[in-house]
N, C-alpha and C positions, 0 to 999 in steps of 0.2 A: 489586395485590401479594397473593400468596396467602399463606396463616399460615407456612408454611415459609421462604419471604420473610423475612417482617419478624422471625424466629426466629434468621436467620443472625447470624452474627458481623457488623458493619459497621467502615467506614473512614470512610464516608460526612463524618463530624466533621471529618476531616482535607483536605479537598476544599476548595480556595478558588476558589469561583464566578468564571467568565468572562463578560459580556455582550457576546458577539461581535457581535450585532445581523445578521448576516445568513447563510446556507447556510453553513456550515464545510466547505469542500472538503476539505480538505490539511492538514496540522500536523507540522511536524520541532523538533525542539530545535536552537537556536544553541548550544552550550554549556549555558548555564543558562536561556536565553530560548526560552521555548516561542512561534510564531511560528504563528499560527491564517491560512492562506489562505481569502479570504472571496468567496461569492459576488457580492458588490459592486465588486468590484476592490481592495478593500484588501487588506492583510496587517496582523495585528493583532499585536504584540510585546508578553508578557507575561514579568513577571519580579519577584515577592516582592510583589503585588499594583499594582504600577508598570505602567501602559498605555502603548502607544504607535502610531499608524496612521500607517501607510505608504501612499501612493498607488501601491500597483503596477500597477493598471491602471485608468488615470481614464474613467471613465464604462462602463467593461465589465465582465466578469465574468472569478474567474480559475476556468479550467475545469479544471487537474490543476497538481500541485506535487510535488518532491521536494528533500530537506534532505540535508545533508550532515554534519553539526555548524559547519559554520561558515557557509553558504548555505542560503535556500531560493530555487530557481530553479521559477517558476510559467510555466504557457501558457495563454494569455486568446483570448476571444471576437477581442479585437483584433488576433491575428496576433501579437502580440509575446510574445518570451518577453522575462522580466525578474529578474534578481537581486536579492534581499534581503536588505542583512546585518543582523547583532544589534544593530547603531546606527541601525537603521530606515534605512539609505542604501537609495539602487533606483539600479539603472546600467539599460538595454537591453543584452541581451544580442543577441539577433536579432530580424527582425523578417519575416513575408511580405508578400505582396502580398494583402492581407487574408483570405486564406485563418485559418478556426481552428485552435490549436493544440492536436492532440487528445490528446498525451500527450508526458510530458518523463522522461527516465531522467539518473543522474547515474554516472561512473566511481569506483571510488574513488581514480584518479590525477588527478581532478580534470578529465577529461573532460564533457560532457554531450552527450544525445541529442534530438532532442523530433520530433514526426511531424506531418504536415499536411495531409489526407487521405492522400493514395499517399505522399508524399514525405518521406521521412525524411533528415535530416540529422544528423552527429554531427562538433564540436569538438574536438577534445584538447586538454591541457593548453599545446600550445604553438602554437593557437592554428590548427590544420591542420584544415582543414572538406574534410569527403567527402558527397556525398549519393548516395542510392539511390532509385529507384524501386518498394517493393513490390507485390505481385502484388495488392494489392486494399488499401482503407485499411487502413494500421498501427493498428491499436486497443490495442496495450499494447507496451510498450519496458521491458528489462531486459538488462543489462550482464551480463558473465561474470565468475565471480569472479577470475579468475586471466588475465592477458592482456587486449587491447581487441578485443572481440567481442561484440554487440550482437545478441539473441535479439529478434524482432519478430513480431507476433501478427500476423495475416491473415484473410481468409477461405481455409478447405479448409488451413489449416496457420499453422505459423511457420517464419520463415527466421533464419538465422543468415548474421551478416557481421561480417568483418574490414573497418572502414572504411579504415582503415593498410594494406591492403596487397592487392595484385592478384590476388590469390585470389576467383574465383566465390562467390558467396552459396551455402548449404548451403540448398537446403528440407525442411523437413521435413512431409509432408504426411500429413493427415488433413480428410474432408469435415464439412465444417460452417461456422460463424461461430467465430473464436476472437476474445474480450475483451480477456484479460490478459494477461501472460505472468512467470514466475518463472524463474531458476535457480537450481538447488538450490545450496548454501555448498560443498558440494565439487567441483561443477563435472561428476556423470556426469549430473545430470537434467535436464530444460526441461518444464515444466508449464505449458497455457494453459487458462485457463476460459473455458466456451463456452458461448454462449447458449442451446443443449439443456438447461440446468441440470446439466451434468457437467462433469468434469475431463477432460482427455486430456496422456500425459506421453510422451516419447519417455528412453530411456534410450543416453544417449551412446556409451556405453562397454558389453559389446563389440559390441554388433549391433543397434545400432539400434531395438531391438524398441518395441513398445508399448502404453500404460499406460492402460486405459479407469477412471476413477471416477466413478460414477455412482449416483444415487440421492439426489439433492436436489430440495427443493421448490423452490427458487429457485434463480436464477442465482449460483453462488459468487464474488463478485467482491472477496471480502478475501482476501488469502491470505501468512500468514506462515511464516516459517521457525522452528522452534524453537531454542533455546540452542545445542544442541551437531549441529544439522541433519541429524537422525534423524527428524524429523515436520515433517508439514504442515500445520497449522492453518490451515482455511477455515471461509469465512460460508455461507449458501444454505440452511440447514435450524431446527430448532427447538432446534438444539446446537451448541455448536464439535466442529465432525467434524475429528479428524486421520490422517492416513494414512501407515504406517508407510514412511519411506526407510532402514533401518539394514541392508539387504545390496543385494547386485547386481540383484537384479530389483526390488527397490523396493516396492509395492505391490501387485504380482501377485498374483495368488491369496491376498492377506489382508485381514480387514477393520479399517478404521478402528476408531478408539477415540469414544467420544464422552463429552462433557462440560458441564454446564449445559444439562440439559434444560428448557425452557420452555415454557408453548402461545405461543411469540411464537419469531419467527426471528432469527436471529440478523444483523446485519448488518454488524460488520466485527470482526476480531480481531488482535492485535498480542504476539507474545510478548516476554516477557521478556529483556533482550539475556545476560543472565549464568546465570538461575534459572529452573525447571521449572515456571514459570508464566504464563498466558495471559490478557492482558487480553479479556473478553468484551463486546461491545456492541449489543443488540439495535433492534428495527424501532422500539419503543415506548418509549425513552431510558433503560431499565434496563442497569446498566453492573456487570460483578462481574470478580474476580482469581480464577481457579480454580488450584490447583497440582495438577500432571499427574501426580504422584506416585500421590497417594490419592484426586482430585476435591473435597479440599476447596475450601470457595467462600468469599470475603469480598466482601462487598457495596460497594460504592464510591460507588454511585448508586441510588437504590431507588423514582424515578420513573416510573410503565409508564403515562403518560396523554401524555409529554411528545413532544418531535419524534424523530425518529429517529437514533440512533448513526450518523455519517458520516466520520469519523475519528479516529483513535487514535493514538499514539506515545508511546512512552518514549525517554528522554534514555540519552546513549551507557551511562553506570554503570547505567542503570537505577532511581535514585534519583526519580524523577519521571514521572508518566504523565498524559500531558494529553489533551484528547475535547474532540471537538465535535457538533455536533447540526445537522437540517436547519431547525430554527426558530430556528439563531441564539446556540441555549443552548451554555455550554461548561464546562470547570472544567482544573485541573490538581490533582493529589493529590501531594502528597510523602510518601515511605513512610516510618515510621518505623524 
């Protein structure tokens, strides 16, 4: 930690340590229970220093998660996806033919999605399963905000589908490896991050065109939406880089803002779901809250010898921001 470090304001006091004991994949808030998916197949349920472990997947590992406030639904080595509520209960949701689950998306009509090399499948809420074949393994799944439409990363592009309804899949192509995939809060963007260490975004609305960002030392594979979905906050460099969406072309022709410069890169970021502020969490388990406003910093975490930052989340109000680490470490902070 260098003297400007240990100078800043800290929270760090306010942080009530987690011993998750193994990789922290994943972590949503149930409500008030912050709910840590664990490399070991557990899910670990945390709430006012009260523990609780869930066999979500016995003897395996879970390999991606997403929460909803009232679920986290994990995909494991085992082919299974699996539901987790706030009372530590586990149902199977689906399961392969042991194929792994390489990534799970949730609707916010209570749908879910989750992929399995090529094969993606997606649920609705009333219980209607469609599956697709895409053009090369699905490597990230992301819902539309508005309508059930299901944006899926590729190789050489992402596709877009209505599983509801007999309309052709849209692709949307570009050469390369795409990772992740996001849609923007208003519904004109789809951004995937791609193993070149760059961004590539397609803008929906009116013409398709397209969005190269580029210039990261690493692969950006955190990627949030800010409060009011005018910026994009991504990991991959030695700062949280955001890049501006507040007109029609997006981030064309403008450059990112950057924030929390460190010599360590940054490895995942999670905004604030109300506030102009951006939890930050780097390679080397240094964790801070910047606000986007001025770039002030509050320190949270002030460890750089520890495992690495591997996920982050804040509870719906934004009252609580809880981390986990790849050696296991974790905590939750309650803001005052």
């Amino acid at each position: 930690m260098t003297s400007t470090e240990a100078a800043q304001p800290s929270l760090a006091s306010l942080v009530r340590p987690v011993e998750a004991g193994a990789h922290v994949t994943a972590i949503a808030f149930l409500g008030e229970v912050a709910a840590f998916a664990l490399g070991d197949g557990d899910v670990l349920l945390w709430r006012d220093d009260a523990e609780h472990r869930a066999q979500a997947h016995p003897g395996g590992s879970v390999l991606c998660g997403a929460g909803d406030d009232e679920r986290l639904v994990t995909g494991g080595d085992d082919g299974r996806v699996v539901v987790t509520g706030a009372d530590g209960s586990t149902r199977e949701f689906a399961k392969t033919a042991g194929a792994w689950i390489d990534c799970v998306a949730l609707h916010h009509g209570g749908g879910v999605a989750w992929s399995a090399g090529r094969d993606v499948t997606s649920r609705d809420d009333k219980g209607r399963e469609k599956s697709l074949q895409a053009p090369s393994s699905a490597r990230g799944l992301c819902f539309a905000p508005k309508g059930y439409r299901l944006a899926i990363a590729h190789y050489n592009g992402a596709t877009l589908w209505f599983p509801n309804l007999d309309a052709a899949p849209e692709l949307l192509e570009w050469k390369g490896s795409h990772l992740d995939v996001v849609w923007s809060p208003d519904g004109r963007f789809v951004v995937t991050a791609m193993q070149e260490n760059a961004l590539h975004g397609w803008r929906l609305q009116p013409d398709k065109g397209h969005m190269r960002m580029s210039g990261y030392a690493a692969k950006p594979r955190s990627l949030s939406w800010c409060a009011e979905g005018k910026e994009l906050a991504t990991s991959g460099a030695e700062a949280a880089i955001l890049w501006p969406f507040d007109s029609k072309e997006g981030p064309t022709g403008k450059r990112p803002r950057e924030f929390g410069l460190r010599p360590m890169r940054v490895s995942q970021v999670a905004c604030h779901p109300r506030l102009p502020i951006v939890a930050v969490g780097y390679e080397d388990g240094y964790l801070c809250l910047i606000r986007t406003i001025d770039g002030s910093e509050l320190v949270v975490r002030s460890n750089t010898d520890a495992g690495r930052v591997t996920a982050l989340a804040w509870d719906r109000k934004g009252q609580y921001l809880a981390f986990g680490c790849d050696d296991g470490a974790g905590g939750v902070l309650r803001l005052p």
